[in-house]
LOBATOR-967150 format. One record per residue: residue number from 1; residue in three letters; x, y negated, z negated of N, C-alpha, C, O in turn. Coordinates in steps of 0.2 Angstrom, whole numbers, m for minus. Atoms other than C-alpha are relative to their C-alpha. Layout:
REM residues N
seq: NUM	type: Ala	nx: X	ny: Y	nz: Z	cax: X	cay: Y	caz: Z	cx: X	cy: Y	cz: Z	ox: X	oy: Y	oz: Z
...
REM end
This chain:
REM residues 149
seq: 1	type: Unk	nx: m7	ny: 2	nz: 3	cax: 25	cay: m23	caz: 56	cx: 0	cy: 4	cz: m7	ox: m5	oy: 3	oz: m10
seq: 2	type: Unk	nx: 0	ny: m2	nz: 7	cax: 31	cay: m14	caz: 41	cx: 5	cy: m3	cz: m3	ox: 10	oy: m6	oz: m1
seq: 3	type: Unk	nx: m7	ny: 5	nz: 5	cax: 40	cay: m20	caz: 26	cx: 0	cy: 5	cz: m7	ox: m4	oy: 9	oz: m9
seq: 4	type: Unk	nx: m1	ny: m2	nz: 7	cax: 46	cay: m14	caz: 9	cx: 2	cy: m4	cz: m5	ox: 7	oy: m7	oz: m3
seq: 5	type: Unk	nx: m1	ny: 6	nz: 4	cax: 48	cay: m25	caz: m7	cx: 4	cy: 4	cz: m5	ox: 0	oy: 8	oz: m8
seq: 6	type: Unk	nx: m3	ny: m3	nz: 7	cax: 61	cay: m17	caz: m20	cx: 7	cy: m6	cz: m3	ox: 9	oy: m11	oz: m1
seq: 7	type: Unk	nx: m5	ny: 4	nz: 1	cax: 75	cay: m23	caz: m31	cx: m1	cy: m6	cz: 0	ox: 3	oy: m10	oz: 2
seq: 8	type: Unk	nx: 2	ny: 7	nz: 1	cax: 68	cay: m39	caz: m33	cx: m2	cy: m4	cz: m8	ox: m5	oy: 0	oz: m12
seq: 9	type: Unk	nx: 2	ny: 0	nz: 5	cax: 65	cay: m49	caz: m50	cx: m8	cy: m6	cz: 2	ox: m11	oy: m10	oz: m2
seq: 10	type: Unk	nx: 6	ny: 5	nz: m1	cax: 50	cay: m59	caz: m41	cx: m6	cy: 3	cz: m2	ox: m11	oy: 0	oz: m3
seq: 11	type: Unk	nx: 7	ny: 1	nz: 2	cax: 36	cay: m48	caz: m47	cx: m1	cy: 4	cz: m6	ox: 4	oy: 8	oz: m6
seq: 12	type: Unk	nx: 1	ny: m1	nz: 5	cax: 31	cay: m41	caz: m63	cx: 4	cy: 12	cz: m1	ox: 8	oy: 16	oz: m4
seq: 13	type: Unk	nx: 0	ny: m8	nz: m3	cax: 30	cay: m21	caz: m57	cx: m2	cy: 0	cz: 4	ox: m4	oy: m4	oz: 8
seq: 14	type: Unk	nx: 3	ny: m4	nz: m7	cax: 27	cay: m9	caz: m45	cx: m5	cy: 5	cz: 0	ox: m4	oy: 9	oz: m5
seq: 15	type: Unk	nx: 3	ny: 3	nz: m5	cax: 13	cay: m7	caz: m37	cx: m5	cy: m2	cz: m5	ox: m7	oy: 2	oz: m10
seq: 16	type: Unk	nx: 6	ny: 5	nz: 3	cax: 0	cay: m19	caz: m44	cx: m2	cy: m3	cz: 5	ox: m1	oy: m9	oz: 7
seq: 17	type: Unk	nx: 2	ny: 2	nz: m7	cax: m10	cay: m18	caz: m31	cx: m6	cy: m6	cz: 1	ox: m8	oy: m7	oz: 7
seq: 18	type: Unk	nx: 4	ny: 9	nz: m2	cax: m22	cay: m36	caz: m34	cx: 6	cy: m4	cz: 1	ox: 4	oy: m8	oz: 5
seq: 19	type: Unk	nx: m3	ny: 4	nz: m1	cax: m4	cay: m44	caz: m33	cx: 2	cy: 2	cz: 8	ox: 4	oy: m2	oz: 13
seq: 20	type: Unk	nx: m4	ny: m1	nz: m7	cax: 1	cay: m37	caz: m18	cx: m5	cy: m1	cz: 6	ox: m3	oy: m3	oz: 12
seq: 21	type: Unk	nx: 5	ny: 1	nz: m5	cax: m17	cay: m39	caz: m8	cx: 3	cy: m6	cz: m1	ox: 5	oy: m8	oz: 4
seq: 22	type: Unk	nx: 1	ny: 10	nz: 0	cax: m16	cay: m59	caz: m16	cx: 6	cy: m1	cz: 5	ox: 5	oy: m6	oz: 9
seq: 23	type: Unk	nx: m6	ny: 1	nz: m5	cax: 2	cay: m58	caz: m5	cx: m2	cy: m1	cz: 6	ox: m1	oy: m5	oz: 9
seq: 24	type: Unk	nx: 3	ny: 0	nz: m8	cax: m8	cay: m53	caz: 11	cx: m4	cy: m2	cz: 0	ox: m8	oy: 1	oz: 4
seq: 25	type: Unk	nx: 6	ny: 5	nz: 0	cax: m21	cay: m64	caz: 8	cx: m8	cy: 6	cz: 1	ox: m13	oy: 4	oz: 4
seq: 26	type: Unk	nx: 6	ny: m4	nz: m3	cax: m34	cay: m50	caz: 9	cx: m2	cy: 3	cz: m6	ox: 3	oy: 5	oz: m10
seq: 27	type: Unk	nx: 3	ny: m3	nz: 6	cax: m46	cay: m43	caz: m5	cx: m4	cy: 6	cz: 2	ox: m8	oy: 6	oz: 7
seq: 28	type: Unk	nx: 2	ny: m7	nz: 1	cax: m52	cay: m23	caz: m9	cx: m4	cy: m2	cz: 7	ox: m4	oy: m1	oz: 13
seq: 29	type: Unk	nx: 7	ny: 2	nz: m5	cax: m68	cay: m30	caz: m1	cx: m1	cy: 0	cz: 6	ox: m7	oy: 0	oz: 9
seq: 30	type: Unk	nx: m1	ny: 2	nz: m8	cax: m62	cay: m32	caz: 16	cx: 0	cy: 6	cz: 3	ox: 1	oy: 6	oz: 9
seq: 31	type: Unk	nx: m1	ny: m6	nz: m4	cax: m61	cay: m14	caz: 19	cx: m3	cy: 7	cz: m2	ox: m8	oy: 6	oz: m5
seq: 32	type: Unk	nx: 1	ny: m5	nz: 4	cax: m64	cay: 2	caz: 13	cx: 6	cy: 6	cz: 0	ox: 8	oy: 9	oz: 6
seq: 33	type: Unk	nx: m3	ny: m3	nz: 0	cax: m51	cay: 13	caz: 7	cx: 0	cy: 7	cz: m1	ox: m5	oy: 10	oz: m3
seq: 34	type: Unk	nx: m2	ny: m7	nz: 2	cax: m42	cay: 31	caz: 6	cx: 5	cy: 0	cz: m4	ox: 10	oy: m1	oz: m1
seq: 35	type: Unk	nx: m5	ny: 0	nz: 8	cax: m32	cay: 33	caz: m11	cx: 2	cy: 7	cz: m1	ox: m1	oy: 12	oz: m4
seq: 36	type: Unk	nx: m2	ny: m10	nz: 2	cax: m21	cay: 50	caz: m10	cx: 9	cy: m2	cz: m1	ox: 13	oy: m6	oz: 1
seq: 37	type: Unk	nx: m4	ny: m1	nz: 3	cax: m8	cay: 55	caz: m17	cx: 4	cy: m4	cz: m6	ox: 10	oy: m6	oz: m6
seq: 38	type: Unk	nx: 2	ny: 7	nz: 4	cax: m11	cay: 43	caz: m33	cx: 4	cy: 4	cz: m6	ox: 3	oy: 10	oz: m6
seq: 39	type: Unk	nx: m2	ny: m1	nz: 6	cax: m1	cay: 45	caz: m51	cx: 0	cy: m9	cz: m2	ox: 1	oy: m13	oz: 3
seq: 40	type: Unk	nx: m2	ny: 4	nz: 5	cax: m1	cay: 30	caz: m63	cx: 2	cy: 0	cz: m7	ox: 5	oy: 5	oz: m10
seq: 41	type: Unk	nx: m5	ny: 1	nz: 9	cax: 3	cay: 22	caz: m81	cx: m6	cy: 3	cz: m3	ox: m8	oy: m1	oz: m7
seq: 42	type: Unk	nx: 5	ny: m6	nz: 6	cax: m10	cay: 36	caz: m89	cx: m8	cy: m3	cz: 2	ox: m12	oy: m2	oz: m2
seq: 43	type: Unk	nx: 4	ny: 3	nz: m4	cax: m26	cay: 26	caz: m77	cx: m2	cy: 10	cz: 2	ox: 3	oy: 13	oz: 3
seq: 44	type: Unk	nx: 4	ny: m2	nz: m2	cax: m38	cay: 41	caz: m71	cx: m5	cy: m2	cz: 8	ox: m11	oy: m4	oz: 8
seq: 45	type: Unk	nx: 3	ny: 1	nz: m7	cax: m40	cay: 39	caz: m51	cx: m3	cy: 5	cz: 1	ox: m2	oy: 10	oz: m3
seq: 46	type: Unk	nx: 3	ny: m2	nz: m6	cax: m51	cay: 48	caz: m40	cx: 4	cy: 1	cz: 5	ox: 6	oy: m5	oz: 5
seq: 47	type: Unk	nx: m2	ny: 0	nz: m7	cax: m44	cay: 51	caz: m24	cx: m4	cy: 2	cz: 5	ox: m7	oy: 7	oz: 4
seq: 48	type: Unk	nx: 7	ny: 0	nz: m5	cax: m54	cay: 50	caz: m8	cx: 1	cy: m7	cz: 1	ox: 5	oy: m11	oz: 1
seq: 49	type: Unk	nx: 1	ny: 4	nz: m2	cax: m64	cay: 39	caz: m1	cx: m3	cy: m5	cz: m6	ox: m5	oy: m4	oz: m12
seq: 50	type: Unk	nx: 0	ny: 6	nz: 7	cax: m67	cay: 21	caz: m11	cx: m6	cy: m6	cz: 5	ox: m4	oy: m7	oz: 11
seq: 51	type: Unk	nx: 2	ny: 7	nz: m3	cax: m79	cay: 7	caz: m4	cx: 6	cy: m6	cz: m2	ox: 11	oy: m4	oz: m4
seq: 52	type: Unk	nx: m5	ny: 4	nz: 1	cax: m70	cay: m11	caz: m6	cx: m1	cy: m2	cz: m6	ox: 3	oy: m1	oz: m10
seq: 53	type: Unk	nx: 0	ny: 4	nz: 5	cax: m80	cay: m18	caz: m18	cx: 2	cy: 4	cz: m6	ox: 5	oy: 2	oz: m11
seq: 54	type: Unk	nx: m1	ny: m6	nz: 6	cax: m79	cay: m1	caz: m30	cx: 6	cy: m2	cz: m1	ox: 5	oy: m6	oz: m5
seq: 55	type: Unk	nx: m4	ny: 0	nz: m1	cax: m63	cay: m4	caz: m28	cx: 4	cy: m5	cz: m3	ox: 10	oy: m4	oz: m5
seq: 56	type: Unk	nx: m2	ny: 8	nz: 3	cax: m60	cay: m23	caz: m32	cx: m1	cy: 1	cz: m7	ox: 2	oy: 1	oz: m12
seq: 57	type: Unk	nx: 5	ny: m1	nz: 10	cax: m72	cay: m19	caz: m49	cx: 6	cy: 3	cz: m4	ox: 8	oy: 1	oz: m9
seq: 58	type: Unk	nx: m5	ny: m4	nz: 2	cax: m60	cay: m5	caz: m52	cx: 4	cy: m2	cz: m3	ox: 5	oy: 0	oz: m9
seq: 59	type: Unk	nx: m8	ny: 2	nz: 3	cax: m44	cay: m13	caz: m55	cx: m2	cy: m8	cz: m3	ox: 2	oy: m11	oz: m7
seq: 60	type: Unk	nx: 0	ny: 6	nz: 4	cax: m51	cay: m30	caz: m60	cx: m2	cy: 1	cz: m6	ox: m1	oy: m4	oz: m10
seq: 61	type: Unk	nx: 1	ny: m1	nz: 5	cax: m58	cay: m20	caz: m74	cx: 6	cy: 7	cz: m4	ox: 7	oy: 10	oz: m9
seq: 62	type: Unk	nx: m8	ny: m4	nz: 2	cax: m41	cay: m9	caz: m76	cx: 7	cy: m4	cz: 1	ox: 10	oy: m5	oz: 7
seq: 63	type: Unk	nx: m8	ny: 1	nz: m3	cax: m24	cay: m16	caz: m77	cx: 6	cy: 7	cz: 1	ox: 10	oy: 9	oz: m2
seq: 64	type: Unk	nx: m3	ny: m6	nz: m1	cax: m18	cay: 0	caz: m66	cx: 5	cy: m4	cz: 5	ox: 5	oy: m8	oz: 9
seq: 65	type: Unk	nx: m4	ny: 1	nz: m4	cax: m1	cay: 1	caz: m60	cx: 2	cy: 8	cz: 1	ox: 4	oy: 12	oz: m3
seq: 66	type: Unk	nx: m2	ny: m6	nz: m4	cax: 1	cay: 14	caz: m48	cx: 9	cy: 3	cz: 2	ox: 13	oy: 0	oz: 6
seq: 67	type: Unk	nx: m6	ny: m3	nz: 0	cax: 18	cay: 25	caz: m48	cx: 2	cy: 1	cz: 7	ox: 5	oy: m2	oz: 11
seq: 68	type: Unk	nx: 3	ny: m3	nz: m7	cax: 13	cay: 35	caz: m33	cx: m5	cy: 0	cz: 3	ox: m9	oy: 4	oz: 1
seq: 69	type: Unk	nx: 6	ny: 1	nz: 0	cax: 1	cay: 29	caz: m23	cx: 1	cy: 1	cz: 8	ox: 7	oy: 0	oz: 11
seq: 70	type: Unk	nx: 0	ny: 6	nz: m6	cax: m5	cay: 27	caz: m4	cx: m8	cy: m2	cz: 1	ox: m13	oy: 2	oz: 0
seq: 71	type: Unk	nx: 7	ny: 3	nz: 0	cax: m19	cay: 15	caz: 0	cx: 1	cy: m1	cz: 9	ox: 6	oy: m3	oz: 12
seq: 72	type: Unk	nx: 0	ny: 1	nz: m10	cax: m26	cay: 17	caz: 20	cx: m6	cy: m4	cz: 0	ox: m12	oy: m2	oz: m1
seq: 73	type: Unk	nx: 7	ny: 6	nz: m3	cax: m37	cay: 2	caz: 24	cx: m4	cy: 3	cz: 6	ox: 0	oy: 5	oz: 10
seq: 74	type: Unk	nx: 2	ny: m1	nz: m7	cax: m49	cay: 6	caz: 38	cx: m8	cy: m7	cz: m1	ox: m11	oy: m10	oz: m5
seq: 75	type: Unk	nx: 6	ny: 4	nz: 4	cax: m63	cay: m6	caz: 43	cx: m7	cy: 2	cz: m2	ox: m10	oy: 8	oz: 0
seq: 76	type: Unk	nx: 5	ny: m2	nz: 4	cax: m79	cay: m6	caz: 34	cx: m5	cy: 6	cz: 2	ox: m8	oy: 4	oz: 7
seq: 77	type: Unk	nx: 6	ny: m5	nz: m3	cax: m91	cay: 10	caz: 38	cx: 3	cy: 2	cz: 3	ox: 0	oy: 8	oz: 4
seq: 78	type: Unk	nx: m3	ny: m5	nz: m5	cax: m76	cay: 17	caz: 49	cx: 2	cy: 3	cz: m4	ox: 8	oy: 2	oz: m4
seq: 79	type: Unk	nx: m2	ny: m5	nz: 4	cax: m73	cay: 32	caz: 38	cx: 1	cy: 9	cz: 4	ox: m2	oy: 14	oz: 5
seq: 80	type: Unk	nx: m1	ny: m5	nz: m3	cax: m63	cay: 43	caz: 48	cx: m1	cy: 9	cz: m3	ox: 1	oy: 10	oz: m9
seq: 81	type: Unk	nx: m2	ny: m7	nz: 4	cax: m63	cay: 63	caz: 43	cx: 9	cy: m1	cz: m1	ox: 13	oy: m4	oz: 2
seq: 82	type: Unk	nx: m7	ny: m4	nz: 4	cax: m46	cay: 68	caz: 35	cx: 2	cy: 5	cz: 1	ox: m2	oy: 10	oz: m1
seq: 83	type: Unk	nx: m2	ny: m8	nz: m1	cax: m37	cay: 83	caz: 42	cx: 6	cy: 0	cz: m6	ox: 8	oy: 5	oz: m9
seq: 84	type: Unk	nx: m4	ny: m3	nz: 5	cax: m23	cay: 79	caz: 30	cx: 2	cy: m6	cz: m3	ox: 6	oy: m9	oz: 0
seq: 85	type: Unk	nx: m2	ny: 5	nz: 4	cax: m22	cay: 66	caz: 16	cx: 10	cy: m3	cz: 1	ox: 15	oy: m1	oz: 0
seq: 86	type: Unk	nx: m7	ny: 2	nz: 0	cax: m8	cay: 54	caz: 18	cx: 4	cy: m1	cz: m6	ox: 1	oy: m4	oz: m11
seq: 87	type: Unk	nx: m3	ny: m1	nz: 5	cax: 6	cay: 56	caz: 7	cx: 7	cy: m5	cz: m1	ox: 10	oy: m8	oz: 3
seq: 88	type: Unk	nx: m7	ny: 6	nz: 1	cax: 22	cay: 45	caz: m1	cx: 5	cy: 7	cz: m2	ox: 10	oy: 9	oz: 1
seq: 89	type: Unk	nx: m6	ny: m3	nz: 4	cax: 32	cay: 57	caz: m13	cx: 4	cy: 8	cz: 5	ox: 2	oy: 14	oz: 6
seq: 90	type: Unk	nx: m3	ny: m6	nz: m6	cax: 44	cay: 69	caz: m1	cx: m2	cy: m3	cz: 9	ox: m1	oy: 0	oz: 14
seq: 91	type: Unk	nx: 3	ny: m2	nz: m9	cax: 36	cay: 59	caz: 14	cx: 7	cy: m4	cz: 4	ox: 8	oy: m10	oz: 2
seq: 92	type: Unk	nx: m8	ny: 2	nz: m3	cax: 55	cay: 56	caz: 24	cx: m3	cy: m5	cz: 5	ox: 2	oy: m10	oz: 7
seq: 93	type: Unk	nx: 2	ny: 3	nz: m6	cax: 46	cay: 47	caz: 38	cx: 1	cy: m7	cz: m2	ox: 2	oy: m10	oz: 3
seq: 94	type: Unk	nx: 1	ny: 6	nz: 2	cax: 47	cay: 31	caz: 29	cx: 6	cy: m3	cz: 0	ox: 6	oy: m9	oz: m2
seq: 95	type: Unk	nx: m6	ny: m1	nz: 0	cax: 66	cay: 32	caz: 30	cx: 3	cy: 1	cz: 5	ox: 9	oy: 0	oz: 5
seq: 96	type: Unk	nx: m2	ny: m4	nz: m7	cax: 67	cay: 39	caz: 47	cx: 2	cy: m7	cz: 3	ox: 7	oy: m6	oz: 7
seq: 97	type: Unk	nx: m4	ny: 5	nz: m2	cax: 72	cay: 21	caz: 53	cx: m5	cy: m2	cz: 6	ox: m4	oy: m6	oz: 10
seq: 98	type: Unk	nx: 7	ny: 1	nz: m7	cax: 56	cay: 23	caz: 65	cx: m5	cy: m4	cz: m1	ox: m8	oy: m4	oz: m7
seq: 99	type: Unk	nx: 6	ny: 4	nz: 0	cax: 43	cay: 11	caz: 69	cx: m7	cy: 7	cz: m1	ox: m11	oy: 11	oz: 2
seq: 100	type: Unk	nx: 9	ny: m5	nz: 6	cax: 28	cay: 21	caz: 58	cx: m3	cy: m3	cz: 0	ox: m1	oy: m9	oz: m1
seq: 101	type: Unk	nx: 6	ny: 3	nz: 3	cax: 11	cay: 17	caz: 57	cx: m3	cy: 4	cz: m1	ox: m2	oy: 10	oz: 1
seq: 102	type: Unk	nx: 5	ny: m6	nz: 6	cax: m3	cay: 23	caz: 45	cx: 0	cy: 6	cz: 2	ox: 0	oy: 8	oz: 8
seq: 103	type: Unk	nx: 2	ny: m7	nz: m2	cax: m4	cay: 40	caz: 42	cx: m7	cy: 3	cz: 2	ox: m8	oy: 7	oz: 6
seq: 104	type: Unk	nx: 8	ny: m4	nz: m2	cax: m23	cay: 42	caz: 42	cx: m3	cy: m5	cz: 6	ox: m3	oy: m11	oz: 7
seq: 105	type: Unk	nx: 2	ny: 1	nz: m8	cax: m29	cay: 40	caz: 59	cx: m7	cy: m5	cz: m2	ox: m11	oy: m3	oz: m6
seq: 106	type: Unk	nx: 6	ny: 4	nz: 0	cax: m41	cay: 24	caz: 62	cx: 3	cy: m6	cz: m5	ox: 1	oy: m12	oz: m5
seq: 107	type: Unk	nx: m1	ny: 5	nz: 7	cax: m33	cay: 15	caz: 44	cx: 5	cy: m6	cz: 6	ox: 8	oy: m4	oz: 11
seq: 108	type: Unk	nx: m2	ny: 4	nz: 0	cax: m26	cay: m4	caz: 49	cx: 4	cy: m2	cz: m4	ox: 6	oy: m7	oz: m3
seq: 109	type: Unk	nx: m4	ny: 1	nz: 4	cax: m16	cay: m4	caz: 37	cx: 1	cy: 4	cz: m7	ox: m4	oy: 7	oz: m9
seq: 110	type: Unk	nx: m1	ny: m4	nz: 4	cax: m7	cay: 6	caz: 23	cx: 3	cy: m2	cz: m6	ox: 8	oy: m7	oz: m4
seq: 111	type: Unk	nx: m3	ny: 4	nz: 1	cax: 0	cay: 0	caz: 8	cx: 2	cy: 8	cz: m7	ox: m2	oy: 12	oz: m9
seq: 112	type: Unk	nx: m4	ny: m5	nz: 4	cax: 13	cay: 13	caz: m4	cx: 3	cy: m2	cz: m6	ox: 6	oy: m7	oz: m6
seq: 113	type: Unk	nx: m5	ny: m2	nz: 7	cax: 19	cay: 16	caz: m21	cx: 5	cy: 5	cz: 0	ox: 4	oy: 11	oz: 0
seq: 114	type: Unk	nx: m4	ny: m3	nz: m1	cax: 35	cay: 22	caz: m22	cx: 3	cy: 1	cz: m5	ox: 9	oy: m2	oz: m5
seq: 115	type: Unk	nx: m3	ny: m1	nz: 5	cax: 39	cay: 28	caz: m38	cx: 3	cy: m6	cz: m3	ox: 9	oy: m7	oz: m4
seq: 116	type: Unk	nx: 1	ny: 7	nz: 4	cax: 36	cay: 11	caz: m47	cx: 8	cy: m1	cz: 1	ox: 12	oy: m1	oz: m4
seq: 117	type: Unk	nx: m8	ny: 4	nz: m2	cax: 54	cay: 5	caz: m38	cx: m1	cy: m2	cz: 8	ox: 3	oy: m3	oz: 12
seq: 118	type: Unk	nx: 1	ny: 2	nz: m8	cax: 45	cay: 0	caz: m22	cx: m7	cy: 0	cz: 2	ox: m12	oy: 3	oz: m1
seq: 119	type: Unk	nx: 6	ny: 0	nz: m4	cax: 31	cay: m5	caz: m11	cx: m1	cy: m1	cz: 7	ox: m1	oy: m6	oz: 11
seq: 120	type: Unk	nx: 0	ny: 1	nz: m8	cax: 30	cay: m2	caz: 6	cx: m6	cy: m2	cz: 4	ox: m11	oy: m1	oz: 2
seq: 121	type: Unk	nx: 5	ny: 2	nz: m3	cax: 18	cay: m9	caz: 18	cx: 0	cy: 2	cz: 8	ox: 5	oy: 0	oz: 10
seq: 122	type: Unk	nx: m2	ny: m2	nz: m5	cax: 17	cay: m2	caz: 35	cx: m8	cy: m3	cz: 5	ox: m13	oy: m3	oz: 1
seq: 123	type: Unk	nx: 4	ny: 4	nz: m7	cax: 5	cay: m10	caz: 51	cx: m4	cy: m6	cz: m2	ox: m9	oy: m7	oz: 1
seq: 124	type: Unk	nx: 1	ny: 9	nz: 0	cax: 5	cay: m29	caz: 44	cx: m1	cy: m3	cz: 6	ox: 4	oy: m4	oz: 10
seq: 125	type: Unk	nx: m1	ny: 7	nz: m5	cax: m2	cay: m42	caz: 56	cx: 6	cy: m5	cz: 0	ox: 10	oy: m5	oz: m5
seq: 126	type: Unk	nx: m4	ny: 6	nz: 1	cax: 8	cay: m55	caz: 60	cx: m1	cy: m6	cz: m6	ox: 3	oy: m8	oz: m10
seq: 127	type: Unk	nx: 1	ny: 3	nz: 4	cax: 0	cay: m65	caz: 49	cx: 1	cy: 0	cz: m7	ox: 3	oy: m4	oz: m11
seq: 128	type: Unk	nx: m1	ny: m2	nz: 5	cax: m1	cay: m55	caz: 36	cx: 8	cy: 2	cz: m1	ox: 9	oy: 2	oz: m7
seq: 129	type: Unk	nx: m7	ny: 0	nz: 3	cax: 19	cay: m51	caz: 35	cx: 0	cy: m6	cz: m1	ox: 1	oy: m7	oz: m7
seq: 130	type: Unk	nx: m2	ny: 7	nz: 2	cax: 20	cay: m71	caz: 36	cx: 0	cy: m3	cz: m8	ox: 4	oy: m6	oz: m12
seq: 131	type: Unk	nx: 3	ny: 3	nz: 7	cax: 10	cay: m74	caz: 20	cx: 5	cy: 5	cz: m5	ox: 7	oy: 3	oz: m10
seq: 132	type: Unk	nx: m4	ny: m3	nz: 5	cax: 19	cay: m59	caz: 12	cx: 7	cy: m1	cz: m2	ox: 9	oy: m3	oz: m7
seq: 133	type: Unk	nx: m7	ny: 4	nz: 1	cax: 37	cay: m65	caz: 15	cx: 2	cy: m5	cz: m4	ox: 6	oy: m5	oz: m8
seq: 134	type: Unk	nx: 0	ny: 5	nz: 6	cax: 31	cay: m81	caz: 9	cx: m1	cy: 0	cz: m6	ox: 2	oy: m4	oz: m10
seq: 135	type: Unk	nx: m1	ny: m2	nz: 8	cax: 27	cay: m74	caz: m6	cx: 4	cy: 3	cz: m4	ox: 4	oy: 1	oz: m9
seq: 136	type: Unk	nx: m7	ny: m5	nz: 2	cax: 40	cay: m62	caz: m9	cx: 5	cy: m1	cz: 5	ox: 4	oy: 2	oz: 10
seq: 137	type: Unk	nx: m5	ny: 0	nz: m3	cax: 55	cay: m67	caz: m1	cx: 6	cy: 4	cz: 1	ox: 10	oy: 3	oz: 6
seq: 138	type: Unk	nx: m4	ny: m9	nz: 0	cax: 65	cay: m49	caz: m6	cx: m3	cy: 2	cz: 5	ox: 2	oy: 6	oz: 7
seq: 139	type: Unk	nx: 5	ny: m5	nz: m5	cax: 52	cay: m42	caz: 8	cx: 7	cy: 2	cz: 6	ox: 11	oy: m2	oz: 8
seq: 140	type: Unk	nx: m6	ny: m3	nz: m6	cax: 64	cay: m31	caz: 20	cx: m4	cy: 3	cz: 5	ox: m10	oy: 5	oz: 4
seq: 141	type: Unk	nx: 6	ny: 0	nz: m6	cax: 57	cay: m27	caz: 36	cx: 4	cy: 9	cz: m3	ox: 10	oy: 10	oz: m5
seq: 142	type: Unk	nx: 0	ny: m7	nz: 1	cax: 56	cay: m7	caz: 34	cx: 3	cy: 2	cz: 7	ox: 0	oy: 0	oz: 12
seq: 143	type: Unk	nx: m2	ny: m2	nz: m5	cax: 68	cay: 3	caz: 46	cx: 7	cy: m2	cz: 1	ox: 11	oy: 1	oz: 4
seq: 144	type: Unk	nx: m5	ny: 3	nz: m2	cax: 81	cay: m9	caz: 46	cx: 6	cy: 3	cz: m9	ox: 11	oy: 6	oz: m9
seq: 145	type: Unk	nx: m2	ny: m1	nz: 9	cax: 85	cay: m8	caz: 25	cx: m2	cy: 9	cz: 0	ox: m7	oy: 12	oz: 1
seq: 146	type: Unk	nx: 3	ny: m5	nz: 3	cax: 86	cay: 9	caz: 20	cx: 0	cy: 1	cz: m6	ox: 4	oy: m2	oz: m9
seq: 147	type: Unk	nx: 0	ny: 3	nz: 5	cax: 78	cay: 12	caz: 4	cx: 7	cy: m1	cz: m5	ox: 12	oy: 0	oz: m2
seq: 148	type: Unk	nx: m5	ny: 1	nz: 4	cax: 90	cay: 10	caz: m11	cx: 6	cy: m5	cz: 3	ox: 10	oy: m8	oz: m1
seq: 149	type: Unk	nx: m7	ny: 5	nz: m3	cax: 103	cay: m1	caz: 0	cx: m1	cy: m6	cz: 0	ox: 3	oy: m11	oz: 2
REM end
C-alpha cells in the first residue's frame, strides 16, 4: 500500500524520519537500509548501505530532517547489489497514479522525502498503513491524490 502525508498541520516537518518510523511502529533496527538521493538541513549523510542500529544511533544523536531523501528497508543481511540508486527529485513515477513499489529490488519498504513538503511511503503492510493513518489522519493513499491537490 502507498501513501503520502503533505499539507498537514499534524507534524512538525518533513521528513523527520524517528517520527515517521514511531507512525509504523517499526524501529531503524528492524532492517537495514539504502539512503540515496539524500539532501538535508546542513546534516552530512553518507549514502549507501546503512545497518539498523548505525542508523537509529545516527539520528537519535542528530536532529536530521531530510529535504530529499529515499529510505529502502530490506531485511536484515538481505543486501541486494544496486544497479541503480533509487531516486525522489525528477522521479514522475510517484505521480503516475500507478501502483508502485520500491525502487530497489528486494527493499519492503520505501519511505521518501519530498522536498520537506511531503512524505511518501510506498509498499505498507496493512498494518502498517493502519497504524500510520491512526497517527496521521492527513495520510492520502498515493495514486488516488495527486501531489499538491
Amino acid at each position: 500500500m502507498n501513501f503520502i502525508l503533505e499539507k498537514t498541520e499534524q507534524i512538525d516537518f518533513f521528513t523527520y524520519l524517528p517520527q515517521m518510523l514511531k507512525a509504523l511502529d517499526i524501529r531503524c533496527s528492524d532492517y537495514d537500509w539504502y539512503l540515496s538521493d539524500i539532501e538535508t538541513n546542513g546534516f552530512d549523510i553518507e549514502e549507501g548501505w546503512w545497518s539498523g542500529s548505525t542508523l537509529e544511533a545516527y539520528l537519535a544523536a542528530n536532529d536530521v530532517q531530510f529535504i530529499w531523501g529515499v529510505f529502502s528497508a530490506v531485511k536484515i543481511g538481505d543486501r541486494p547489489m544496486v544497479i541503480e540508486s533509487p531516486y525522489i527529485y525528477d522521479n514522475a513515477s510517484y505521480w503516475s497514479g500507478e501502483n508502485i513499489s520500491p525502487q530497489l529490488k528486494g527493499a519492503v519498504l520505501e519511505i521518501a522525502a519530498w522536498d520537506s513538503s511531503a512524505t511518501i511511503f510506498v509498499g505498507l503492510s496493512g498494518v502498517q498503513a493502519t497504524r500510520l493513518q491512526a497517527t496521521y489522519s492527513d495520510t492520502k493513499v498515493l495514486g488516488i491524490c495527486k501531489h499538491g491537490s
